[in-house]
mmCIF entry with sequence, helices, sheets and N, C-alpha, C, O atoms, coordinates in Angstrom:
data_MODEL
# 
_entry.id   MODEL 
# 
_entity.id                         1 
_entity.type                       polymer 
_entity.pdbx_number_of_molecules   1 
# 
_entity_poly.entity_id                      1 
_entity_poly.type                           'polypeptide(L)' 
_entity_poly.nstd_linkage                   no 
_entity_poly.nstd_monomer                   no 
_entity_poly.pdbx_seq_one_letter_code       
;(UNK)(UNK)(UNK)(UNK)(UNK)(UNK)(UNK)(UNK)(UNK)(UNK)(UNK)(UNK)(UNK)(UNK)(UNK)(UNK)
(UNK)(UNK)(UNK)(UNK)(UNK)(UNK)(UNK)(UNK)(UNK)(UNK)(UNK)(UNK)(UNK)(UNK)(UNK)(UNK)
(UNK)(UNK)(UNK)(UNK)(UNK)(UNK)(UNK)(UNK)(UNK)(UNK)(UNK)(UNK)(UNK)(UNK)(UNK)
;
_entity_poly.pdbx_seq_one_letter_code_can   XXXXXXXXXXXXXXXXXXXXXXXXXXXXXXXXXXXXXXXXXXXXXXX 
_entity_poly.pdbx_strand_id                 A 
# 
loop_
_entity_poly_seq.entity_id 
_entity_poly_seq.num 
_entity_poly_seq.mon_id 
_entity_poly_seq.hetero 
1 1  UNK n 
1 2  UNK n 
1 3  UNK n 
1 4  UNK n 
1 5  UNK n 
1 6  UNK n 
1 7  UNK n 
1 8  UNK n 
1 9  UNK n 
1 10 UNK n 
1 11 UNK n 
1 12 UNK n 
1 13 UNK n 
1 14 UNK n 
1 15 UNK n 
1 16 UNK n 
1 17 UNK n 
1 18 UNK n 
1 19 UNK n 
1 20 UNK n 
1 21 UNK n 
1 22 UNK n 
1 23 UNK n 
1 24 UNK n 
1 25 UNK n 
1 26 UNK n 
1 27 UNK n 
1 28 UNK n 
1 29 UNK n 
1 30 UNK n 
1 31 UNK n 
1 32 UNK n 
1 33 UNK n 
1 34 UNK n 
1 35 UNK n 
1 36 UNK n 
1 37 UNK n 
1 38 UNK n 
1 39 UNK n 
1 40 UNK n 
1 41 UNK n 
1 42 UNK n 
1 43 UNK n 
1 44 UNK n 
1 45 UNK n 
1 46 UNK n 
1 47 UNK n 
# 
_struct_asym.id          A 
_struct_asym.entity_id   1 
# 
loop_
_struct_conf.conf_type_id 
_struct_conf.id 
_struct_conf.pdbx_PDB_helix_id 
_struct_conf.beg_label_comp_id 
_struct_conf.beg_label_asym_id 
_struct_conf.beg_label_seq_id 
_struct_conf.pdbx_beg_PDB_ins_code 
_struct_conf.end_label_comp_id 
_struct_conf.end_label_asym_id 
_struct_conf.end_label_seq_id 
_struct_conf.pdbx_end_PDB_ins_code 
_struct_conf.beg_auth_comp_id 
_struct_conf.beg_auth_asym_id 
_struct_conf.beg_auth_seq_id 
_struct_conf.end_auth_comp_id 
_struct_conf.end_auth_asym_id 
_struct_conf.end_auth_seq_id 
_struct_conf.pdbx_PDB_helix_class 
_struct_conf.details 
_struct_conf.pdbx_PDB_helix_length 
HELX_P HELX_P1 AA1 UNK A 3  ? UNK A 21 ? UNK A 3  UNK A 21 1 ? 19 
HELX_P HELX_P2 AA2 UNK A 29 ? UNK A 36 ? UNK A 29 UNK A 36 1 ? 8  
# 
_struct_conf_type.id          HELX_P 
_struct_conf_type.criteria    ? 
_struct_conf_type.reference   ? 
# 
loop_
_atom_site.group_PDB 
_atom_site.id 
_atom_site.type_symbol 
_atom_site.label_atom_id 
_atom_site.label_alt_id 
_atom_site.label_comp_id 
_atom_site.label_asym_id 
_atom_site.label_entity_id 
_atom_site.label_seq_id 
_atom_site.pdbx_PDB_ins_code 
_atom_site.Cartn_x 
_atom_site.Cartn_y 
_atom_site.Cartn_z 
_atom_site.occupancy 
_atom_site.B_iso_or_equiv 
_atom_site.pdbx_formal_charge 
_atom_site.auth_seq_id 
_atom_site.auth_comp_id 
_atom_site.auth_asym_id 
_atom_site.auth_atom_id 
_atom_site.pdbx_PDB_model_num 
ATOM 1   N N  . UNK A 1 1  ? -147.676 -19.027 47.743 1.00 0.00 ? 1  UNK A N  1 
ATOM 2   C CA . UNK A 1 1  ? -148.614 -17.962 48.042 1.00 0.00 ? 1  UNK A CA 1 
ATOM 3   C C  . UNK A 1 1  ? -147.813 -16.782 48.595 1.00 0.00 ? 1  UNK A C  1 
ATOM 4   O O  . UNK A 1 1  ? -147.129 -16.813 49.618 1.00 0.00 ? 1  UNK A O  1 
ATOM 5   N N  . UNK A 1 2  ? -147.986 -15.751 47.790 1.00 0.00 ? 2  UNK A N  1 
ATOM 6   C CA . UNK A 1 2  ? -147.144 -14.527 48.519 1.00 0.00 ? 2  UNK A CA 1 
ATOM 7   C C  . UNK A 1 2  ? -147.796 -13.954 49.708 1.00 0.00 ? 2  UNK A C  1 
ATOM 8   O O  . UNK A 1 2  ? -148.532 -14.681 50.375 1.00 0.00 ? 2  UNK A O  1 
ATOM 9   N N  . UNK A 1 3  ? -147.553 -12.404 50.130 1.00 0.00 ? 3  UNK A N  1 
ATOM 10  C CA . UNK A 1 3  ? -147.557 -12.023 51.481 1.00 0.00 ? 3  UNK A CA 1 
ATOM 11  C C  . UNK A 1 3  ? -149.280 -11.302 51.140 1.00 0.00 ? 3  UNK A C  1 
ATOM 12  O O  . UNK A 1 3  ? -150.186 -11.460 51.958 1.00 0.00 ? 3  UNK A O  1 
ATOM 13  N N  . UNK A 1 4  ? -149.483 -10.530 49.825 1.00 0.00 ? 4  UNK A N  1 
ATOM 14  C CA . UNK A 1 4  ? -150.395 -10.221 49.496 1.00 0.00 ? 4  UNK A CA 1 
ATOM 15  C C  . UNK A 1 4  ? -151.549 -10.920 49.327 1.00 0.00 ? 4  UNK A C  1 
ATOM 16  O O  . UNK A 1 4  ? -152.570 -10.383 49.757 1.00 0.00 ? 4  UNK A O  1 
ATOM 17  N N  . UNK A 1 5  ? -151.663 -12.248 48.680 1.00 0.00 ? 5  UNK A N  1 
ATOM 18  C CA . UNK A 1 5  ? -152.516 -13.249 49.000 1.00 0.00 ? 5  UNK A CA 1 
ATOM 19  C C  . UNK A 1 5  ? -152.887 -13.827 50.079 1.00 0.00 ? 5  UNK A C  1 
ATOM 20  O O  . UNK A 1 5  ? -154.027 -14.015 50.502 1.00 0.00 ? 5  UNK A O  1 
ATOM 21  N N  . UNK A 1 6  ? -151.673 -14.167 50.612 1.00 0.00 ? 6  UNK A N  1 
ATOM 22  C CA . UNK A 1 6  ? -152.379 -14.492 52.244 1.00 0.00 ? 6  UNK A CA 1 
ATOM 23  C C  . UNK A 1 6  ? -153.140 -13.401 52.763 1.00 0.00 ? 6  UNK A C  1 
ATOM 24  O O  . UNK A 1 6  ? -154.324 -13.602 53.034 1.00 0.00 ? 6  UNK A O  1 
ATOM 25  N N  . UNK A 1 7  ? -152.475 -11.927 52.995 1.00 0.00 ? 7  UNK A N  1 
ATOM 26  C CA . UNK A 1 7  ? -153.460 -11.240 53.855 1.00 0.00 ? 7  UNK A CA 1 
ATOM 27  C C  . UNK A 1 7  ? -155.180 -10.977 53.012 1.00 0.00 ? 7  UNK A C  1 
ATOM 28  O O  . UNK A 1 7  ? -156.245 -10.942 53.628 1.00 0.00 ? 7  UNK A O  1 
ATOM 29  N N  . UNK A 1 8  ? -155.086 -10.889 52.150 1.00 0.00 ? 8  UNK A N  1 
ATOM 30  C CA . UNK A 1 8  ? -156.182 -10.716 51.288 1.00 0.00 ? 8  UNK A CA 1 
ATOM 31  C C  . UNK A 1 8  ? -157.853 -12.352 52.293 1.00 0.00 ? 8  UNK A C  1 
ATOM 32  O O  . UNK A 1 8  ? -158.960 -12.326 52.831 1.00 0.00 ? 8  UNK A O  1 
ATOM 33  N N  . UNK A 1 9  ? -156.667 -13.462 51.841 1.00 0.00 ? 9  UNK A N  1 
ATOM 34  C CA . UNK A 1 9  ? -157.077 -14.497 52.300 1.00 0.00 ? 9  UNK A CA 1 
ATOM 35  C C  . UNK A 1 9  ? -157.812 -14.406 54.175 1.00 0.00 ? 9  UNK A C  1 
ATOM 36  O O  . UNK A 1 9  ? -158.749 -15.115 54.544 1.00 0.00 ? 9  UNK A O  1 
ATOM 37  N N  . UNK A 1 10 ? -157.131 -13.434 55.027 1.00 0.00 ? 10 UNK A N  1 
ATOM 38  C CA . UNK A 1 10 ? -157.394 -13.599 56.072 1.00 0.00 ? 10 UNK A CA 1 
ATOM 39  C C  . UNK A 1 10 ? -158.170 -12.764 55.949 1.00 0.00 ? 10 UNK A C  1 
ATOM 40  O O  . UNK A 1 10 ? -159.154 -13.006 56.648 1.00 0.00 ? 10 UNK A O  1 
ATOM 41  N N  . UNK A 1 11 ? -158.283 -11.565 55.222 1.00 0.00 ? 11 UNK A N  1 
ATOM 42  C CA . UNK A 1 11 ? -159.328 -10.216 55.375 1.00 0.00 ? 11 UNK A CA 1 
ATOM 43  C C  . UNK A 1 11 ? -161.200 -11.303 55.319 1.00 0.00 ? 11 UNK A C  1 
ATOM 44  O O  . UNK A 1 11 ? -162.195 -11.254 56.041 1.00 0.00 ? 11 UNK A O  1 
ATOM 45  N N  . UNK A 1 12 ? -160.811 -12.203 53.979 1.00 0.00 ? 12 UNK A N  1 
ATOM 46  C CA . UNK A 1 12 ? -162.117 -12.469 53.944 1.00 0.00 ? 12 UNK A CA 1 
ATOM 47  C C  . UNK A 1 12 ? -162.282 -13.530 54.773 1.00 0.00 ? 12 UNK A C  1 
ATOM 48  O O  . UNK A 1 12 ? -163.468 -13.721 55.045 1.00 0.00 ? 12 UNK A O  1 
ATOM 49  N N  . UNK A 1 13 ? -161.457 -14.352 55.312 1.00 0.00 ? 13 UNK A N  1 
ATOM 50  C CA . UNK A 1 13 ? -161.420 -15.387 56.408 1.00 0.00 ? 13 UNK A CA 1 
ATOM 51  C C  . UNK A 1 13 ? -162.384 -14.282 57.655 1.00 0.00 ? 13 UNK A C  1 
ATOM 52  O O  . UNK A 1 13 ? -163.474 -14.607 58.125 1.00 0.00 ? 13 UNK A O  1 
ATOM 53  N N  . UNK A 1 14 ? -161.776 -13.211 57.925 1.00 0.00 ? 14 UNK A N  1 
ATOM 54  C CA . UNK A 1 14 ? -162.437 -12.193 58.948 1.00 0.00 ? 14 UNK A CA 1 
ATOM 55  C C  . UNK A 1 14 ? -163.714 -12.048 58.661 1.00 0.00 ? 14 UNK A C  1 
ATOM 56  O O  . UNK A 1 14 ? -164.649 -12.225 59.442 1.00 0.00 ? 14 UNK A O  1 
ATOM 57  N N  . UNK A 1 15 ? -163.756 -11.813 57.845 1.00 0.00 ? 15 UNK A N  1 
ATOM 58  C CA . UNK A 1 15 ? -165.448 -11.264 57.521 1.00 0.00 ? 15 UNK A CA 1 
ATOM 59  C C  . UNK A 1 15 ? -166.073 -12.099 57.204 1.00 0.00 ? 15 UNK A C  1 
ATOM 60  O O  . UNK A 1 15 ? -167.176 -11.642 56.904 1.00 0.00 ? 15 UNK A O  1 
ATOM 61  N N  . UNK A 1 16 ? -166.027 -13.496 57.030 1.00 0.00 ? 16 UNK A N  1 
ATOM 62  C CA . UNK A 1 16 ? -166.704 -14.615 57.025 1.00 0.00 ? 16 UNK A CA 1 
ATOM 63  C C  . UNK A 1 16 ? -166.981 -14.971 58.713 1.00 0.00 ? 16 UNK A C  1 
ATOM 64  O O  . UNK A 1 16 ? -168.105 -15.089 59.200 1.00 0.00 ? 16 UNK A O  1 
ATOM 65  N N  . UNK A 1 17 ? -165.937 -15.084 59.321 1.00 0.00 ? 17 UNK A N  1 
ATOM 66  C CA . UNK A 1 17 ? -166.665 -15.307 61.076 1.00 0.00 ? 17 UNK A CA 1 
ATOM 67  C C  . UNK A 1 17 ? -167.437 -14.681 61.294 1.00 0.00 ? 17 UNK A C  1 
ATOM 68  O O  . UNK A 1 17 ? -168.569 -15.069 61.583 1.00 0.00 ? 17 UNK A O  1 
ATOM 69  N N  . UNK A 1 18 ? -166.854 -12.791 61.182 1.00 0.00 ? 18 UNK A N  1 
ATOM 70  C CA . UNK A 1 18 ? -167.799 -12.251 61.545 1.00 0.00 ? 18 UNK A CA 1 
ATOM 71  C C  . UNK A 1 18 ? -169.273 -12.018 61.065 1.00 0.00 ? 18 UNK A C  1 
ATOM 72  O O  . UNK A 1 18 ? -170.121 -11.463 61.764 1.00 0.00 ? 18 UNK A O  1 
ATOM 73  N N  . UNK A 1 19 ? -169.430 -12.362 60.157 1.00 0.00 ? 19 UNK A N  1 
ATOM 74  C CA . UNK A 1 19 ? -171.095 -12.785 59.668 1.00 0.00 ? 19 UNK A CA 1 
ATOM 75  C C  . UNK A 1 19 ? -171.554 -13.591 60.203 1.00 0.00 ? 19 UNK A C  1 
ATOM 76  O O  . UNK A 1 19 ? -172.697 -13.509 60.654 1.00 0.00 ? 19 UNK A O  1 
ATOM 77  N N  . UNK A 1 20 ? -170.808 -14.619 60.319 1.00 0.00 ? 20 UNK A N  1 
ATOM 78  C CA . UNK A 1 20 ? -170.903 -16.360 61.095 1.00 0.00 ? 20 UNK A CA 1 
ATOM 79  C C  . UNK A 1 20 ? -171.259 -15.895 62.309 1.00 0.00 ? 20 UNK A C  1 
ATOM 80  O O  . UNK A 1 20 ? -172.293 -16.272 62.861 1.00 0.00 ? 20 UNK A O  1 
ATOM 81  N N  . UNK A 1 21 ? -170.450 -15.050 62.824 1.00 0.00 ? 21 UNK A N  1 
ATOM 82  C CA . UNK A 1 21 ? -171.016 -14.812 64.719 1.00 0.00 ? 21 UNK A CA 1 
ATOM 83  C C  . UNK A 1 21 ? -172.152 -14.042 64.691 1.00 0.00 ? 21 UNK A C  1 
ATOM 84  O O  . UNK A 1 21 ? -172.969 -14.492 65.494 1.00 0.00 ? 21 UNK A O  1 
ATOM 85  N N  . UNK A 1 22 ? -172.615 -12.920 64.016 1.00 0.00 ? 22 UNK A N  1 
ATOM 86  C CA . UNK A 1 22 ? -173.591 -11.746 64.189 1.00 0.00 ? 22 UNK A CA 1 
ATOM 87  C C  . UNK A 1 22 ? -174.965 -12.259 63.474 1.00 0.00 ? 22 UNK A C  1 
ATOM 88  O O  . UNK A 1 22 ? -175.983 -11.567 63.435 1.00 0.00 ? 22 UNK A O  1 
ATOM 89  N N  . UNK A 1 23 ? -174.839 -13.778 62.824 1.00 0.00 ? 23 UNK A N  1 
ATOM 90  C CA . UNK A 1 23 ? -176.415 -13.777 62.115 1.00 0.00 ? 23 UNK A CA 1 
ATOM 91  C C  . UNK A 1 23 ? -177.226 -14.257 63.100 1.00 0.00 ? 23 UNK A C  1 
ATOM 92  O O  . UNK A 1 23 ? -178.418 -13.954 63.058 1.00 0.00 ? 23 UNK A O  1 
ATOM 93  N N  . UNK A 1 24 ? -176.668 -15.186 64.281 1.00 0.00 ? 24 UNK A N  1 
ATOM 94  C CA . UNK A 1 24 ? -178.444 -14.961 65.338 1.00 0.00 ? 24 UNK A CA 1 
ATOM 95  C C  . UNK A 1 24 ? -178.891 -13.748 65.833 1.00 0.00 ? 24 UNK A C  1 
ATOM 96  O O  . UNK A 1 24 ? -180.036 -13.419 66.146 1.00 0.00 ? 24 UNK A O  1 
ATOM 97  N N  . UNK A 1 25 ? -177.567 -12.944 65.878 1.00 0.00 ? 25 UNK A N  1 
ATOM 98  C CA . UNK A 1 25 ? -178.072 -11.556 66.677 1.00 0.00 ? 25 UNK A CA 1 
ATOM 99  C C  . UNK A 1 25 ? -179.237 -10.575 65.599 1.00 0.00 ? 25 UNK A C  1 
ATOM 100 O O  . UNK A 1 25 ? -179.007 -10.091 64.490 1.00 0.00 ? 25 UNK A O  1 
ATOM 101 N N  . UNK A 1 26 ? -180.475 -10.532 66.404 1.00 0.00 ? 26 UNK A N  1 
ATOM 102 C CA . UNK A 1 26 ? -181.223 -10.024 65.722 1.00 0.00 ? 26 UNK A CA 1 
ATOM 103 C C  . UNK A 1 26 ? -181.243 -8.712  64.663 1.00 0.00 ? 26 UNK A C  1 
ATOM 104 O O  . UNK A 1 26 ? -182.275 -8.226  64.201 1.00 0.00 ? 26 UNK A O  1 
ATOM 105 N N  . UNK A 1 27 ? -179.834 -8.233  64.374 1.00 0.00 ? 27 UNK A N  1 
ATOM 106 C CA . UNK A 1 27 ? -179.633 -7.338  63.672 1.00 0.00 ? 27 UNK A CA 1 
ATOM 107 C C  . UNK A 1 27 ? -179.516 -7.636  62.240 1.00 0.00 ? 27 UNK A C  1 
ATOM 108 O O  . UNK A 1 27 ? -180.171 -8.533  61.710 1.00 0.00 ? 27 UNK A O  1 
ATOM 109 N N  . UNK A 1 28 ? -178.604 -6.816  61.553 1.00 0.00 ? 28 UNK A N  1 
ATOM 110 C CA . UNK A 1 28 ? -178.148 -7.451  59.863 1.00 0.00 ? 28 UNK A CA 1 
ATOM 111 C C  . UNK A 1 28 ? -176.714 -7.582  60.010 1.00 0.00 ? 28 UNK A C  1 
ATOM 112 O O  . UNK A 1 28 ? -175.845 -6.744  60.248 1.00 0.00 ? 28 UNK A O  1 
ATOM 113 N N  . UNK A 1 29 ? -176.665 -8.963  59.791 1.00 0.00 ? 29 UNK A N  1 
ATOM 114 C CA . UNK A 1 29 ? -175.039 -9.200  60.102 1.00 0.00 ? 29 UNK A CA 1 
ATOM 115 C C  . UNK A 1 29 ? -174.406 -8.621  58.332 1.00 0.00 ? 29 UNK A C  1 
ATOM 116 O O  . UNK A 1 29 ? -173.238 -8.274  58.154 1.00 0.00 ? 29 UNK A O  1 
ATOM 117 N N  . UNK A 1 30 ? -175.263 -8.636  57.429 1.00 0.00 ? 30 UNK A N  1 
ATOM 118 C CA . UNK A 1 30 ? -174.667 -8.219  56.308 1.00 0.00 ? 30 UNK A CA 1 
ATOM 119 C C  . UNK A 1 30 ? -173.668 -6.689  56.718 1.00 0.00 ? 30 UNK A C  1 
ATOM 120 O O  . UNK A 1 30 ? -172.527 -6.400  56.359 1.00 0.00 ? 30 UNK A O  1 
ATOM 121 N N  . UNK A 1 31 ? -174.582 -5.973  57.542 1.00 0.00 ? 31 UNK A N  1 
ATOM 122 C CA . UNK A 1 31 ? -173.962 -4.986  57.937 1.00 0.00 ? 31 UNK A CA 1 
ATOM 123 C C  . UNK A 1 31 ? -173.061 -4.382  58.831 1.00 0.00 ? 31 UNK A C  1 
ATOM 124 O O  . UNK A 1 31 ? -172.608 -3.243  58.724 1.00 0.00 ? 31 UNK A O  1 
ATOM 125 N N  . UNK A 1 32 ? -172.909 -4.903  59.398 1.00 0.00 ? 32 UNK A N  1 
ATOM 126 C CA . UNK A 1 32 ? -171.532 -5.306  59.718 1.00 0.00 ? 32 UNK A CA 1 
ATOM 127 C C  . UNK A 1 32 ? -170.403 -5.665  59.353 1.00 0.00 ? 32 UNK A C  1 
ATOM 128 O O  . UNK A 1 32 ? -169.314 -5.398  59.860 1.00 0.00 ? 32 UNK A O  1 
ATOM 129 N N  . UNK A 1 33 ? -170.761 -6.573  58.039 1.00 0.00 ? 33 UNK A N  1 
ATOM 130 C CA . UNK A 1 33 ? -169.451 -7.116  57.502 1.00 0.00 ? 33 UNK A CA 1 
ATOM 131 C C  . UNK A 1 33 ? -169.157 -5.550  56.270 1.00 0.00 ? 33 UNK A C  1 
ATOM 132 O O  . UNK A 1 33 ? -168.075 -4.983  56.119 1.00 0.00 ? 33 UNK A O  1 
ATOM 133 N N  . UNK A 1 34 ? -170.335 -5.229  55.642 1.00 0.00 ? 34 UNK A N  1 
ATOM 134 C CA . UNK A 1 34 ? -169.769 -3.438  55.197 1.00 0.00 ? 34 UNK A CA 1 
ATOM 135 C C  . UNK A 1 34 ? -169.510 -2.696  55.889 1.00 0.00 ? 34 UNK A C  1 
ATOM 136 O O  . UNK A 1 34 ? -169.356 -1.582  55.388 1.00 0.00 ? 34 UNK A O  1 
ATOM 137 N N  . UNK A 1 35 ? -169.290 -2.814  57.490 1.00 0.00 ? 35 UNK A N  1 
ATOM 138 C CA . UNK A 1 35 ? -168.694 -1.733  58.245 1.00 0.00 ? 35 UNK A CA 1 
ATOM 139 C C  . UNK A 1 35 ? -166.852 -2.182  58.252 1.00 0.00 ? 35 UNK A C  1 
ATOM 140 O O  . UNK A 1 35 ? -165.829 -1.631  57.847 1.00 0.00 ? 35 UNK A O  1 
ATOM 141 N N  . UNK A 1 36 ? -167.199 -3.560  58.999 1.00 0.00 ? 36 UNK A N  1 
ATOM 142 C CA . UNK A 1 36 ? -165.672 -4.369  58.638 1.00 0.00 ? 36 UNK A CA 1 
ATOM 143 C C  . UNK A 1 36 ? -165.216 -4.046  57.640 1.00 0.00 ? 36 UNK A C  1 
ATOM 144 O O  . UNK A 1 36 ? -164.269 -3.313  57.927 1.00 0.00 ? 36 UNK A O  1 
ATOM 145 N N  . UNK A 1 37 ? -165.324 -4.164  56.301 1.00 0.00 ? 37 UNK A N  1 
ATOM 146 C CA . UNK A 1 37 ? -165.257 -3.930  54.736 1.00 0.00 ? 37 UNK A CA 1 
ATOM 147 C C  . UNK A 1 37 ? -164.851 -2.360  54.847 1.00 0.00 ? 37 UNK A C  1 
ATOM 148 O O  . UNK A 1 37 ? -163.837 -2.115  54.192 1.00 0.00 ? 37 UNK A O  1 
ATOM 149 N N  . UNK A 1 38 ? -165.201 -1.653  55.274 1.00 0.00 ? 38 UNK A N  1 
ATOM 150 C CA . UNK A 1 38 ? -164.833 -0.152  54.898 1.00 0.00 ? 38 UNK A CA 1 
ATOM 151 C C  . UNK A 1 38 ? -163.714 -0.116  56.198 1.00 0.00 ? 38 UNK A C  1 
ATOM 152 O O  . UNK A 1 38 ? -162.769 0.554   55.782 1.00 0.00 ? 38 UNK A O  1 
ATOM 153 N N  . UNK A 1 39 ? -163.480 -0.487  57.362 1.00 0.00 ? 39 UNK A N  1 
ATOM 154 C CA . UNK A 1 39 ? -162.408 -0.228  58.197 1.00 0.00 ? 39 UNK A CA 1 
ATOM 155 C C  . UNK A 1 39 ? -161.253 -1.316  58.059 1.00 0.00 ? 39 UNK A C  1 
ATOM 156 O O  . UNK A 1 39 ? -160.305 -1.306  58.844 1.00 0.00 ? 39 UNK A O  1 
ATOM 157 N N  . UNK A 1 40 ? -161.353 -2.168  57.133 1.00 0.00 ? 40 UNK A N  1 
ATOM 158 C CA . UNK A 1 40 ? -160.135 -2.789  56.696 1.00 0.00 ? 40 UNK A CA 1 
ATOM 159 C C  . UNK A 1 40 ? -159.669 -2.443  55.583 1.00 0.00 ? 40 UNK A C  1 
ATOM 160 O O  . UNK A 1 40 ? -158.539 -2.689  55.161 1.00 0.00 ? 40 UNK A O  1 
ATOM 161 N N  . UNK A 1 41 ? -160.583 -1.810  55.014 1.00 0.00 ? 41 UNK A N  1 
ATOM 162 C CA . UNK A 1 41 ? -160.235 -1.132  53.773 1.00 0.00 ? 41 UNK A CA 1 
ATOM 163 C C  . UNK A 1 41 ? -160.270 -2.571  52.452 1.00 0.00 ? 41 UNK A C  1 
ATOM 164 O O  . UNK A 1 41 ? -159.306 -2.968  51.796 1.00 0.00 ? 41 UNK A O  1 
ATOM 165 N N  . UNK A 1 42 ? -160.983 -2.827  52.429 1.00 0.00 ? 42 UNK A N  1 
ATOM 166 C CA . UNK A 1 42 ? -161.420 -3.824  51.422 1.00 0.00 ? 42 UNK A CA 1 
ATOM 167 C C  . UNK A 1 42 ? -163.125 -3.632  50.681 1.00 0.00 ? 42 UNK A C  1 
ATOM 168 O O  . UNK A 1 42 ? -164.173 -3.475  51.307 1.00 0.00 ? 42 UNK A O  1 
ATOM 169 N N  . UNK A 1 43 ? -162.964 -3.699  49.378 1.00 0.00 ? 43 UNK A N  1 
ATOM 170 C CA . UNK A 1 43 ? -163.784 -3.716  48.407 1.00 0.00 ? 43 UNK A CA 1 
ATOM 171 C C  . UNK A 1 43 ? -164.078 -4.509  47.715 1.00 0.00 ? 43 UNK A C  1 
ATOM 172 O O  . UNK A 1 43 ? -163.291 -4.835  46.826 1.00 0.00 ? 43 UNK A O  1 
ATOM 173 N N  . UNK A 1 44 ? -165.229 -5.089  47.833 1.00 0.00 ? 44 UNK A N  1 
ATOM 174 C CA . UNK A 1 44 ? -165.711 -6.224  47.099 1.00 0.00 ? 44 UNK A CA 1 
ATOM 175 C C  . UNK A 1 44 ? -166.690 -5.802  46.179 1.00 0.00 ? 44 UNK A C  1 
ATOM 176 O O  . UNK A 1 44 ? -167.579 -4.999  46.464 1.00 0.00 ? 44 UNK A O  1 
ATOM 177 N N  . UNK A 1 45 ? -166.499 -6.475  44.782 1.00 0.00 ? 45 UNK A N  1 
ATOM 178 C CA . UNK A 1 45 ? -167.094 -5.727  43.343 1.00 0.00 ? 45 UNK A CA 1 
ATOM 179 C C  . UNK A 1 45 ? -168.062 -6.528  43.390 1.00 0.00 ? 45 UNK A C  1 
ATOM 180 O O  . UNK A 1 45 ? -167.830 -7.736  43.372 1.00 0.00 ? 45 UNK A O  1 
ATOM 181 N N  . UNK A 1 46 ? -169.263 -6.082  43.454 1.00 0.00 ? 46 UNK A N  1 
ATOM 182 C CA . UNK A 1 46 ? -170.419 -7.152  42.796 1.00 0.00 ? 46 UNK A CA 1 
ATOM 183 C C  . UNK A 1 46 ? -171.155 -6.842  41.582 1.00 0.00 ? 46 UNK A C  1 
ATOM 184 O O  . UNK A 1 46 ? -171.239 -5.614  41.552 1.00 0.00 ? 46 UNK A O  1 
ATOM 185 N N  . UNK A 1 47 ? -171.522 -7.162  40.934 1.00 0.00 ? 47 UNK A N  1 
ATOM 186 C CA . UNK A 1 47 ? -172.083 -7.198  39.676 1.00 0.00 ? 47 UNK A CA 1 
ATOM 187 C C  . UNK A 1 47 ? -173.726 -7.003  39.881 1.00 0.00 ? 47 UNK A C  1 
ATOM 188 O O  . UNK A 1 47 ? -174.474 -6.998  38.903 1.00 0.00 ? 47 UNK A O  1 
# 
C-alpha cells in the first residue's frame, strides 16, 4: 500500500467516526461530514 492510499484510507476512516460521533446529536451528521469533506479537501462522486 503506498503513501497515497493510506492517507486516502484515513481521510475516510475520519469521516466515518465523525458521522459515528455526531448521529445522536440532534443535528445532520451527514453535514458535517460535507463540511469535513470540503476542509480536507476530498470529493466523493456519487451517482
Amino acid at each position: 500500500m503506498d503513501f497515497e492510499s493510506l492517507y486516502l484510507l484515513l481521510k475516510y476512516l475520519f469521516l466515518g467516526v465523525l458521522q459515528g460521533f455526531t448521529e445522536p446529536i440532534p443535528i445532520s451528521s451527514s453535514g458535517h461530514v460535507k463540511l469535513a469533506q470540503y476542509f480536507i479537501g476530498l470529493e466523493i462522486m456519487s451517482n
